[in-house]
Every structure is written in structure tokens, then in C-alpha cells.
C-alpha positions as CSV (number, residue, x, y, z in Angstrom):
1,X,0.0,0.0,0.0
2,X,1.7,3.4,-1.1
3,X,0.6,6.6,0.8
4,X,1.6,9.9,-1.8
5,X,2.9,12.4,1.0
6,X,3.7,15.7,-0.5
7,X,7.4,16.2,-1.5
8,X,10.6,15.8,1.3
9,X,13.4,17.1,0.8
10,X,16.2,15.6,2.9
11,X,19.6,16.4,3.2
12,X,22.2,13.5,1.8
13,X,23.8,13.9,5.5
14,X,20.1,13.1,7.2
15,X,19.0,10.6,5.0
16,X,20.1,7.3,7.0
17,X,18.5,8.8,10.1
18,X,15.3,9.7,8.1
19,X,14.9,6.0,6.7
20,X,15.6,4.7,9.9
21,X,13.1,6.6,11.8
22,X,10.8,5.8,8.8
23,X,11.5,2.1,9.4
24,X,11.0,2.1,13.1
25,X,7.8,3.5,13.0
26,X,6.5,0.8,10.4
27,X,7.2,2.7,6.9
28,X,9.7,2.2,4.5
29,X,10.3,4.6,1.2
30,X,8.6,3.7,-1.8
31,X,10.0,6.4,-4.2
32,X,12.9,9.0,-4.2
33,X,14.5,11.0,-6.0
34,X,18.4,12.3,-6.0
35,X,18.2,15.4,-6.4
36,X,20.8,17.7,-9.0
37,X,24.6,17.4,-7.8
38,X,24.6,21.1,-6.6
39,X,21.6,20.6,-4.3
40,X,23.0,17.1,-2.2
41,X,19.3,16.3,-1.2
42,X,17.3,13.5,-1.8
43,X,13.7,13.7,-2.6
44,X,11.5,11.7,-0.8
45,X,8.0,11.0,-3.1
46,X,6.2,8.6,-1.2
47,X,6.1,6.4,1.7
48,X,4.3,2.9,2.1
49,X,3.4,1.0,5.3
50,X,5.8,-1.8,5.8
51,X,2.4,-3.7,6.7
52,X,0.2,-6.0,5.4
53,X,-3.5,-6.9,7.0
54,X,-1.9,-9.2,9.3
55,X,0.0,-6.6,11.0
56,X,3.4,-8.0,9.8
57,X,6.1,-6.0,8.1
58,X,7.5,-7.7,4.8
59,X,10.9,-8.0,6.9
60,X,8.4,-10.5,9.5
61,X,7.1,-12.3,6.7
62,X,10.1,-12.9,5.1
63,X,11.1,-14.3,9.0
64,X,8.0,-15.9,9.6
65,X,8.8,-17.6,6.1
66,X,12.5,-18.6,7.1
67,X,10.9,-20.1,10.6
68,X,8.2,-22.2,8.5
69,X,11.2,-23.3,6.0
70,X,12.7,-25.0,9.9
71,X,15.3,-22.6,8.9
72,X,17.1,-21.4,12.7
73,X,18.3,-17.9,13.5
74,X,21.0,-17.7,12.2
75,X,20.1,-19.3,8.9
76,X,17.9,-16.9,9.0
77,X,19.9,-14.0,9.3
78,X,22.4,-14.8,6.6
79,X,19.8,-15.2,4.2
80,X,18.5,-11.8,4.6
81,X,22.1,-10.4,5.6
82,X,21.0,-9.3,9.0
83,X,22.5,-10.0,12.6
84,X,21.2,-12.8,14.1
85,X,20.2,-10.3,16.7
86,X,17.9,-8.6,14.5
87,X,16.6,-11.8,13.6
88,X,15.6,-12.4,16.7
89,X,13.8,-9.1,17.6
90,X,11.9,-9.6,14.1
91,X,10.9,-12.9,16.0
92,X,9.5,-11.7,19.3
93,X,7.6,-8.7,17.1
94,X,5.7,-11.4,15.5
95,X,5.0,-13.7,18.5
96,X,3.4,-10.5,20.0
97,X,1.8,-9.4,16.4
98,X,0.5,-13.0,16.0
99,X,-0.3,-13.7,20.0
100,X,1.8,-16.8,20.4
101,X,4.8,-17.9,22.4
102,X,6.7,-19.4,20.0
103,X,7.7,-20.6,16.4
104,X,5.7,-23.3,16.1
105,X,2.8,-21.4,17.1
106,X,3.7,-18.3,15.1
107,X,4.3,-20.7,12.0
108,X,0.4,-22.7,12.8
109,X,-1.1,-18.9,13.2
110,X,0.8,-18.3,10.1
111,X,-0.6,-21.0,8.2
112,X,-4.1,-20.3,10.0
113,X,-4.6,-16.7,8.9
114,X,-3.2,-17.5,5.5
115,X,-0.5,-15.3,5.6
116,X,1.6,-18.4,4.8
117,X,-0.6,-20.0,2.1
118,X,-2.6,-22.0,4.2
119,X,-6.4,-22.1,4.5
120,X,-8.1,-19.2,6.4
């Protein structure tokens, strides 16, 4: 789902801290544009929720598909070059999205709401 905000600019210097801050409050960019070499800006176009109707960010889909795969942590982690630590906040931001304990639940809850294929 893309949102059309009006135009950003951000400075080149800023933009790490702007995506970030994007990404921790469930966005990610959807279109930018550099701006000319002697204005170092970047435009930002739009934004899009990092959400689907499950509540999920593609990042915890992409997790909650490695888990259903068996795949551990760290497996994991180096498929979607992350730390395994980042790996494992994605997991307990799904068990608390998904209201389970652990893998196997997420995974069945998964599979239950169809957000892995499975029958609603």
C-alpha cells in the first residue's frame, strides 16, 4: 500500500536517520529521487506501510517464512544479511503481532490466517 505524502526534501547527511526513523515507526520509502549534484538532497516522493492486514512488516514475513522453512536464527539471518540479533527481535515482534509464544505457534497462526498460504 503506497501513501503519496507531498514532496521531502532531505539532506544527503540526514538521510540514513530519516529511513531509519521511517522504518522504526512501520514505513519504508517507496519512491525517491536524488536530487541535482549542486543541491545534495534526496527527494522523498512517497512512503508505504511496511504492513500488510496481518500486521506483519514484509521483513516478518520474510522471517516468519524462514521459521516455516525450519530454517534457525541464524540461517535466517544470513539469508536476509541481518545479525542474528535482528533476527531475533523480528521474531519476538511477530509472536506479540501474531499472539503466540513461539515458532511453532507463530508458523500454525501463520498458516491459519493465511499469511503463509494455508487455509483461512
Amino acid at each position: 500500500m503506497t501513501h503519496l505524502l507531498h514532496a521531502v526534501d532531505v539532506p544527503a547527511a540526514e538521510f540514513p536517520r530519516f529511513v531509519g526513523i521511517l522504518s522504526r515507526n512501520g514505513f519504508e520509502l517507496a519512491d525517491v529521487e536524488t536530487a541535482p549534484s549542486q543541491a545534495p538532497h534526496h527527494r522523498v516522493v512517497s512512503v508505504r506501510t511496511g504492513a500488510d492486514e496481518s500486521g506483519l512488516s514484509e521483513r516478518e514475513l520474510e522471517v516468519l517464512a524462514g521459521m516455516a522453512e525450519g530454517k534457525r536464527n541464524r540461517e535466517i539471518a544470513r539469508a536476509l544479511f541481518l545479525s542474528e540479533d535482528t533476527i531475533k527481535t523480528h521474531a519476538r515482534k511477530i509472536f506479540k503481532k501474531l499472539v503466540v509464544s513461539d515458532r511453532a505457534a507463530a508458523v500454525a497462526e501463520g498458516y491459519r490466517r493465511g499469511i503463509l498460504g494455508g487455509v483461512r
